[in-house]
C-alpha positions as CSV (number, residue, x, y, z in Angstrom):
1,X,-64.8,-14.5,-116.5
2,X,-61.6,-15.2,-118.7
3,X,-60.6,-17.8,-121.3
4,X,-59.5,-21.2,-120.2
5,X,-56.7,-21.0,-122.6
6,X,-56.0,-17.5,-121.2
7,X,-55.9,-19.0,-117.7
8,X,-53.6,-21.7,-118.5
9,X,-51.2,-19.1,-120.0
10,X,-50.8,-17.1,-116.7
11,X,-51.3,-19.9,-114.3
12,X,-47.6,-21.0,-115.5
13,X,-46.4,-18.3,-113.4
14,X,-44.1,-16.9,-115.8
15,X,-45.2,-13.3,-116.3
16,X,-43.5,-11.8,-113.1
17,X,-40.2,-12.9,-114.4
18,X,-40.9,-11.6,-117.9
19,X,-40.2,-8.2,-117.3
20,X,-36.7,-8.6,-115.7
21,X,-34.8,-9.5,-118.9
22,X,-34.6,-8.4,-123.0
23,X,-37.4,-7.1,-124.4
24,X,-39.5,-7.1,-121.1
25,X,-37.3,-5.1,-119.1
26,X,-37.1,-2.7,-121.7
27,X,-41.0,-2.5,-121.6
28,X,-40.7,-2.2,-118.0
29,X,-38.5,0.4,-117.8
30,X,-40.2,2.5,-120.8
31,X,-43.4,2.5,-118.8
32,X,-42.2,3.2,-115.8
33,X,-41.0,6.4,-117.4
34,X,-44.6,6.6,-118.7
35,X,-46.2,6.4,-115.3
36,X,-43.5,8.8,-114.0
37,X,-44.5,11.4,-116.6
38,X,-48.4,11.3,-115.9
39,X,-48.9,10.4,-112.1
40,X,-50.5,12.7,-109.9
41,X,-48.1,13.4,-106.7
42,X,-48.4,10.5,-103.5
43,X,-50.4,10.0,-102.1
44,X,-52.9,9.9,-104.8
45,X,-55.0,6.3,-104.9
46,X,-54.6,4.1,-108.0
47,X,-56.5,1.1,-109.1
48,X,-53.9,-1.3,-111.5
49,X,-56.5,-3.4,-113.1
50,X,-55.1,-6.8,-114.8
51,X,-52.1,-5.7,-112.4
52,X,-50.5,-9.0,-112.1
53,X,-48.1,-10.1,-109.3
54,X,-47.7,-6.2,-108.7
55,X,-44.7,-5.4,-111.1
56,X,-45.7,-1.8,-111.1
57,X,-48.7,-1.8,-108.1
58,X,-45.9,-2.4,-105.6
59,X,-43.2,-0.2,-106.0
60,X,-45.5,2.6,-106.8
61,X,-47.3,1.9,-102.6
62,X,-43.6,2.0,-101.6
63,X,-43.2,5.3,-103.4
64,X,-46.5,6.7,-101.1
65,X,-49.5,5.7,-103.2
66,X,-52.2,3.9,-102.1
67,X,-52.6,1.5,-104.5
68,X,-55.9,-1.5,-105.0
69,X,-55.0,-4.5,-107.2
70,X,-57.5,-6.6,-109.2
71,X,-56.4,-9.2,-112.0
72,X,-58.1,-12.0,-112.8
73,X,-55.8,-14.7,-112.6
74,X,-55.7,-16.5,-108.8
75,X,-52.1,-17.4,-109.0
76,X,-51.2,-13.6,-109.6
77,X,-53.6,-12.4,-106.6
78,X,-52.3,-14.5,-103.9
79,X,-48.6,-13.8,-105.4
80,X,-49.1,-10.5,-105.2
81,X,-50.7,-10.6,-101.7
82,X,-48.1,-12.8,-100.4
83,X,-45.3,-10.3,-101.8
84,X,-47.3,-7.6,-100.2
85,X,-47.3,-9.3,-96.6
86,X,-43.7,-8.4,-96.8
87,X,-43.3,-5.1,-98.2
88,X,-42.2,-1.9,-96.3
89,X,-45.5,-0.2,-98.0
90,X,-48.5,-2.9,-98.3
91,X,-51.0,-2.6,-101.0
92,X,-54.5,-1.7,-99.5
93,X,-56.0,-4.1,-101.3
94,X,-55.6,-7.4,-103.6
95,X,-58.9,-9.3,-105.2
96,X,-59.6,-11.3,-108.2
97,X,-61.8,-9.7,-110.4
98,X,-62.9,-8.8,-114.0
99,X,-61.9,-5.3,-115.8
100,X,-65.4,-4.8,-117.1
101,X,-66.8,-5.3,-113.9
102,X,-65.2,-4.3,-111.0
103,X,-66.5,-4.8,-107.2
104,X,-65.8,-0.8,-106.5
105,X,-67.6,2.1,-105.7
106,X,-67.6,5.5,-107.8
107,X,-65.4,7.4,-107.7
108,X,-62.9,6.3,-106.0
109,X,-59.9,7.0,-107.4
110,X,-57.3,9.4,-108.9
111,X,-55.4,7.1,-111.5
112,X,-56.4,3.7,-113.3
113,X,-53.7,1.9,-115.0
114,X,-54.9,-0.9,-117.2
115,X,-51.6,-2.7,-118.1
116,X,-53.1,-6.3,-119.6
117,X,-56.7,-6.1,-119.7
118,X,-57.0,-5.1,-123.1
119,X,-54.9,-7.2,-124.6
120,X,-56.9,-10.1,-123.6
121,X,-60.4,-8.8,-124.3
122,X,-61.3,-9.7,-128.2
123,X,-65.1,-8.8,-128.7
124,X,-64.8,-4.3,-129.0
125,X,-67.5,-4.1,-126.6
126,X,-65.8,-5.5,-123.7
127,X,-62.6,-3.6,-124.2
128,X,-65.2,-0.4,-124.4
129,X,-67.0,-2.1,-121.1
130,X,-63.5,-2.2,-119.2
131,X,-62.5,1.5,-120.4
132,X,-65.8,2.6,-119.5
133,X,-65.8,0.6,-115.7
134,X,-62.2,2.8,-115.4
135,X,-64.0,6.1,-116.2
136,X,-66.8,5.1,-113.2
137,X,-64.2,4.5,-110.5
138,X,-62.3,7.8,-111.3
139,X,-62.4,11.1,-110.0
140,X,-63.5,13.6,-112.4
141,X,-60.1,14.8,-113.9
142,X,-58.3,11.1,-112.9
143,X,-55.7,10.0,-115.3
144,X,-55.9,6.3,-117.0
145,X,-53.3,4.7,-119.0
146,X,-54.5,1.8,-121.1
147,X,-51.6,-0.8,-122.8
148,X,-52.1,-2.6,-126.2
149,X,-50.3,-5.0,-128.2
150,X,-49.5,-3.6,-131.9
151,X,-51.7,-5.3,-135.1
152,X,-47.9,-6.4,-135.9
153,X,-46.3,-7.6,-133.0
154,X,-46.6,-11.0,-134.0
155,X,-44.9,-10.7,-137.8
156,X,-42.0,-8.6,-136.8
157,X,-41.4,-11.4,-134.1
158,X,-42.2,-14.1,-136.3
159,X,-39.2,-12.2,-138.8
160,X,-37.0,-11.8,-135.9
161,X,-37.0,-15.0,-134.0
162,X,-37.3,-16.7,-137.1
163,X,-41.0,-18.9,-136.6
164,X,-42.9,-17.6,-139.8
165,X,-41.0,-20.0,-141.4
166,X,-43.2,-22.6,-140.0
167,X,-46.5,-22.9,-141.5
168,X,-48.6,-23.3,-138.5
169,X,-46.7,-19.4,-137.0
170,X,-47.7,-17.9,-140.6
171,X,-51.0,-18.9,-140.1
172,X,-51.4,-17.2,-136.9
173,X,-50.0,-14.1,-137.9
174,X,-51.7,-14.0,-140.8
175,X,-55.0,-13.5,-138.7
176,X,-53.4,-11.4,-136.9
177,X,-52.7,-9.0,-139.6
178,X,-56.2,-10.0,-141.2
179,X,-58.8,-8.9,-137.6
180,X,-56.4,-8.5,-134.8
181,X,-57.5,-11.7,-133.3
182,X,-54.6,-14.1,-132.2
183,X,-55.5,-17.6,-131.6
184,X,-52.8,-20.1,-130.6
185,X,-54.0,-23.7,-131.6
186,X,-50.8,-25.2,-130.4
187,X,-51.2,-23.9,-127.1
188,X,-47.3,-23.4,-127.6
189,X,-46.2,-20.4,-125.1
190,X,-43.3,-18.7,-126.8
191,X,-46.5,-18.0,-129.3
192,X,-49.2,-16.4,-126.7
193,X,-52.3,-17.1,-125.9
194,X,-55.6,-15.6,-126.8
195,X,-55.6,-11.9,-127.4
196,X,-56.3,-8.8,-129.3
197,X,-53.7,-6.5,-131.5
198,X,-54.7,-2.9,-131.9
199,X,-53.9,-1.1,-134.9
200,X,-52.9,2.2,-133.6
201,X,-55.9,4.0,-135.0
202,X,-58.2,1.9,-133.5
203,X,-57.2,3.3,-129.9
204,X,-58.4,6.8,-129.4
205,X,-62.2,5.9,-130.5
206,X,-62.4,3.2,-128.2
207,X,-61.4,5.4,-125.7
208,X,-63.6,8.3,-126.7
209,X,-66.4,6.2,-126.7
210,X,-66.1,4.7,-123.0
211,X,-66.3,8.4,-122.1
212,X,-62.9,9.4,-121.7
213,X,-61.0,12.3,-123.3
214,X,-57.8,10.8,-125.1
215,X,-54.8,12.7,-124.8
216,X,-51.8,11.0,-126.8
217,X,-50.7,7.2,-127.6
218,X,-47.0,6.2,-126.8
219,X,-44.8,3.5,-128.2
220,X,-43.6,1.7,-125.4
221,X,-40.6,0.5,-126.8
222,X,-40.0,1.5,-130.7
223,X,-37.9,-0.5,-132.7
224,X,-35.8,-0.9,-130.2
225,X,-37.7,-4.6,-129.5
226,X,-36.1,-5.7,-132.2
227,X,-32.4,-6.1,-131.1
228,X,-31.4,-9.4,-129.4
229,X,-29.0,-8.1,-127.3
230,X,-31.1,-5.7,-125.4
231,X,-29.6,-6.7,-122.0
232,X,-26.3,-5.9,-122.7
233,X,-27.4,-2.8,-124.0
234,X,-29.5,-1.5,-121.2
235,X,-27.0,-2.8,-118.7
236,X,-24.5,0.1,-119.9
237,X,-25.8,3.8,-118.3
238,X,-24.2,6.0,-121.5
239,X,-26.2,3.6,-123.7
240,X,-29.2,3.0,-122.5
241,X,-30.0,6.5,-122.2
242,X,-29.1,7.1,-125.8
243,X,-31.5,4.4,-126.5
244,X,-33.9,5.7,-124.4
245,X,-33.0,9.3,-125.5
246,X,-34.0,7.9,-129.1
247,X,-37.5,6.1,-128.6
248,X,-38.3,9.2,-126.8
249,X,-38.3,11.1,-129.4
250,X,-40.0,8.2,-131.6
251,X,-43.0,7.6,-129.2
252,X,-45.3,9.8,-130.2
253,X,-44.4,9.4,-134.7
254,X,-47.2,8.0,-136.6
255,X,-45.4,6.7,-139.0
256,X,-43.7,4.4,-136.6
257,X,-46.0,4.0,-133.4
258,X,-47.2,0.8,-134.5
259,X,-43.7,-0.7,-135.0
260,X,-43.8,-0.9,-131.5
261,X,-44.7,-4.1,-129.2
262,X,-46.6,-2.2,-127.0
263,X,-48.4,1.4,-127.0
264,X,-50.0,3.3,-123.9
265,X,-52.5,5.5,-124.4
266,X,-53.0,8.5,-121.5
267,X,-56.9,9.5,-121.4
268,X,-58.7,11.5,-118.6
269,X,-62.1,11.6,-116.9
């Protein structure tokens, strides 16, 4: 159903802690201001496919949705069960299960978020598959928003943190600027695991051709990934909402979306 190597990766545990700090909380808080944007009102019923431990499935069930879990790593299922056990709102559901395959009926609900899936899916086809297994489980006129890493995610942190100066870094990156396709030989973490990186025009026809109508893409965090000091930075009110003020108004540029770690991209059924 997944990758060994991909498997591995997760099964450190290490991705529910990711976006509490630096560049990660700044992803996290960018898209919760994404989903805030979009969402239907509670109690509408969303399906957060490749949701992990429940970063976002959770707090959006104790905000009045009724929100189903699938990912397909074990260790992130029972996590987020467990964590569920003990919420004030409970998730209806939690199962391991595969994005371009899901074990639910049609249609069944009013927002899909696919926050991982994507990134992990190489071959076009099955990123189409898992688009077009989100369009069957909506209702006509439900909302999905898809995440991707940017074709040059890899350089500008190989620049940043300093690792294309080794040889075996440059080589990854440049594949990744060649097809999209990261492989990591080293099995190193700090460098990933197996994955795909959109170039931002790749996106929308992918999208269209699952059978959903694209509405916009959105850089989740800008430039702003960049800076190495992002915690004492967001950790100030005044200015973190003039950063956030800023990569508003950048999110949407096409000149600079693909700067961007991440992008979302809002389609409908």
């Amino acid at each position: 159903m997944i990758a060994s190597e991909i498997l591995n990766y997760y099964g450190q545990g290490t991705e529910e802690s990711r976006l509490r700090t630096s560049l990660g909380r700044l992803e996290r808080i960018r898209t919760c201001e994404i989903i805030d944007r979009y969402f239907p009102p509670a109690p509408s019923r969303v399906l957060d496919v490749g949701g992990g431990t429940g970063v976002y499935a959770l707090p959006l069930a104790d905000r009045g949705y009724r929100v189903h879990l699938v990912d397909p790593v074990p260790l992130h299922v029972e996590r987020a069960r467990a964590l569920s056990r003990t919420s004030r709102a409970p998730l209806v559901g939690a199962d391991v299960g595969d994005a371009r395959q899901l074990d639910l009926p049609d249609p069944a609900f009013d927002v899909v978020l696919l926050f991982g899936p994507l990134y992990h899916l190489t071959d076009r086809g099955d990123r189409v598959a898992a688009l077009a297994e989100a369009r069957r489980v909506l209702v006509p006129g439900g909302l999905v928003l898809s995440a991707y890493i940017s074709r040059f995610a890899s350089a500008y942190d190989g620049i940043q943190e300093g690792a294309l100066r080794d040889a075996t870094f440059a080589a990854i990156v440049d594949r990744d600027l060649t097809d999209g396709i990261h492989q990591n030989p080293t099995n190193r973490p700090e460098w990933f695991t197996t994955a795909y990186f959109h170039r931002p025009e790749e996106i929308r026809p992918e999208i269209e051709e699952a059978g959903l109508r694209f509405d916009t893409l959105i850089a989740v965090e800008g430039p702003a990934w960049m800076n190495q000091d992002l915690d004492t930075w967001l950790d100030d009110d005044v200015a973190r909402e003039r950063l956030l003020h800023v990569l508003r108004r950048l999110e949407a540029e096409p000149s600079t979306v693909g700067a961007s770690a991440h992008m979302v991209a809002v389609a409908y059924r």
